[in-house]
C-alpha positions as CSV (number, residue, x, y, z in Angstrom):
1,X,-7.7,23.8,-43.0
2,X,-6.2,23.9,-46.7
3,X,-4.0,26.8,-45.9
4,X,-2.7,25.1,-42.5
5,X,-1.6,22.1,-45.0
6,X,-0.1,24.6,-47.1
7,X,1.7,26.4,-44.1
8,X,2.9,22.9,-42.6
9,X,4.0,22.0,-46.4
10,X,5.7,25.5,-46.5
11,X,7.4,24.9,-43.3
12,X,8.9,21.4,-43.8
13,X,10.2,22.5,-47.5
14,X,11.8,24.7,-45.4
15,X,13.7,22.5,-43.3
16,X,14.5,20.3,-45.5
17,X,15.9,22.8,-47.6
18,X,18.0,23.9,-44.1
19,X,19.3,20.3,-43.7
20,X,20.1,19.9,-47.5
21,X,23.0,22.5,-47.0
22,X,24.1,20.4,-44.1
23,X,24.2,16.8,-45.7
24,X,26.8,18.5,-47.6
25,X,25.9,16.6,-50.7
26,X,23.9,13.9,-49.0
27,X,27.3,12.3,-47.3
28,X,26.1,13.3,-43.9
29,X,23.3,10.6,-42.7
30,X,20.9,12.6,-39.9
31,X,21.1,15.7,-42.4
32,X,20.2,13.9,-45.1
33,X,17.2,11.5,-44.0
34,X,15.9,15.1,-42.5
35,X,15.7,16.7,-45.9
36,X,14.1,13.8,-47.2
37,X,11.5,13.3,-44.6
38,X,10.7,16.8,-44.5
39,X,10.4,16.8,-48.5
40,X,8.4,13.9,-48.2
41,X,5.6,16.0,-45.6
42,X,6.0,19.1,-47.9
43,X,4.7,17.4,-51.2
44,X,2.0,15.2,-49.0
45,X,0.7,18.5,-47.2
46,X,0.5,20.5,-50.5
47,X,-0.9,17.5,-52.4
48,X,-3.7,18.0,-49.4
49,X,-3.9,21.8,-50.2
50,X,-4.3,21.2,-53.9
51,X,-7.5,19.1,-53.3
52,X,-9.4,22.9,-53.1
53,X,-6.9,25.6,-54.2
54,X,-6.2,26.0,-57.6
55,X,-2.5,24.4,-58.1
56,X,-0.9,27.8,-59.6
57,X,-2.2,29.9,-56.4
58,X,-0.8,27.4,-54.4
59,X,2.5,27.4,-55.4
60,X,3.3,30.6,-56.3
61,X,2.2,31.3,-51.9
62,X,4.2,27.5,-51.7
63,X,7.2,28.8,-53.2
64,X,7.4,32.6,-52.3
65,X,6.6,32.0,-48.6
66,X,10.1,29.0,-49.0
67,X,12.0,31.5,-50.7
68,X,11.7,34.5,-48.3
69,X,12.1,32.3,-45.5
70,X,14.6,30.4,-46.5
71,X,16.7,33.3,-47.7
72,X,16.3,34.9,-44.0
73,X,17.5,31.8,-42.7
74,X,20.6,31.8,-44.5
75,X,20.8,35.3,-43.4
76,X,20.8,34.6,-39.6
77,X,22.0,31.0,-39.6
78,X,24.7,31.0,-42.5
79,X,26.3,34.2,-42.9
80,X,24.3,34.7,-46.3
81,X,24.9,38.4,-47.4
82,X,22.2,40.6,-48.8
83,X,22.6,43.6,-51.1
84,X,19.7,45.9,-51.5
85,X,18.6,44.4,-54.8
86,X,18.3,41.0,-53.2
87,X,16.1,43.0,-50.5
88,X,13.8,44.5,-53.1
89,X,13.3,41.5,-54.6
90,X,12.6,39.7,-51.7
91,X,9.5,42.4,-51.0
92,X,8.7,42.4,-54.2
93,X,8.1,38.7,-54.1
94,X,6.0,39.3,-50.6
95,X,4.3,42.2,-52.1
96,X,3.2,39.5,-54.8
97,X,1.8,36.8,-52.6
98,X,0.4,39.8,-50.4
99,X,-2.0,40.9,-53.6
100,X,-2.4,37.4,-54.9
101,X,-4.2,36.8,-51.7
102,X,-5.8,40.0,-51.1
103,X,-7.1,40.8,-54.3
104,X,-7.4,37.6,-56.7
105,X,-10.8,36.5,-57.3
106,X,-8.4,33.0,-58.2
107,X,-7.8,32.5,-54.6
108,X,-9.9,30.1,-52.6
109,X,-10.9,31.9,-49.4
């Protein structure tokens, strides 16, 4: 259950992160109350997820997972451009989650 809260917190950092680019500095109002809504659910669901994982496991998956997917996102969605160095780092940044989970006897399973 912790690590749906921690998906669900992933996923609506997200989108509000996607809708931050579109309030275009907070002017625009549905763009705007979306990114705080869904910043609102993200720190409520990990705040739920920190209850049993430790806090630095949690948000190193928290942020790594946001930052992959929202850097595809701007890929398809916004015409971001990435170089092959941006692409390595993005794996490495999987890669680290990936053994974090795997191999970390930090990791609540």
């Amino acid at each position: 259950m912790n690590y749906l809260f921690l998906g669900i917190a992933i996923a609506a950092e997200v989108l509000g992160t996607s809708f931050m680019k579109q309030s275009e500095g907070f002017t625009r109002l549905v763009p705007s109350l979306v990114t705080v809504v869904a910043y609102a659910a993200a720190f409520y669901c990990l705040s739920l997820t920190l209850r049993t994982i430790p806090t630095g496991i949690a948000y190193a998956i928290w942020s790594g997972v946001g930052i992959v997917l929202i850097t595809v996102i701007a890929w398809i969605f916004q015409g971001q451009k990435l170089d092959m160095p941006a692409m390595l780092g993005l794996g490495l940044i999987i890669a680290g989650v990936v053994v974090m989970n795997l191999f970390s006897k930090a990791v609540a399973h």
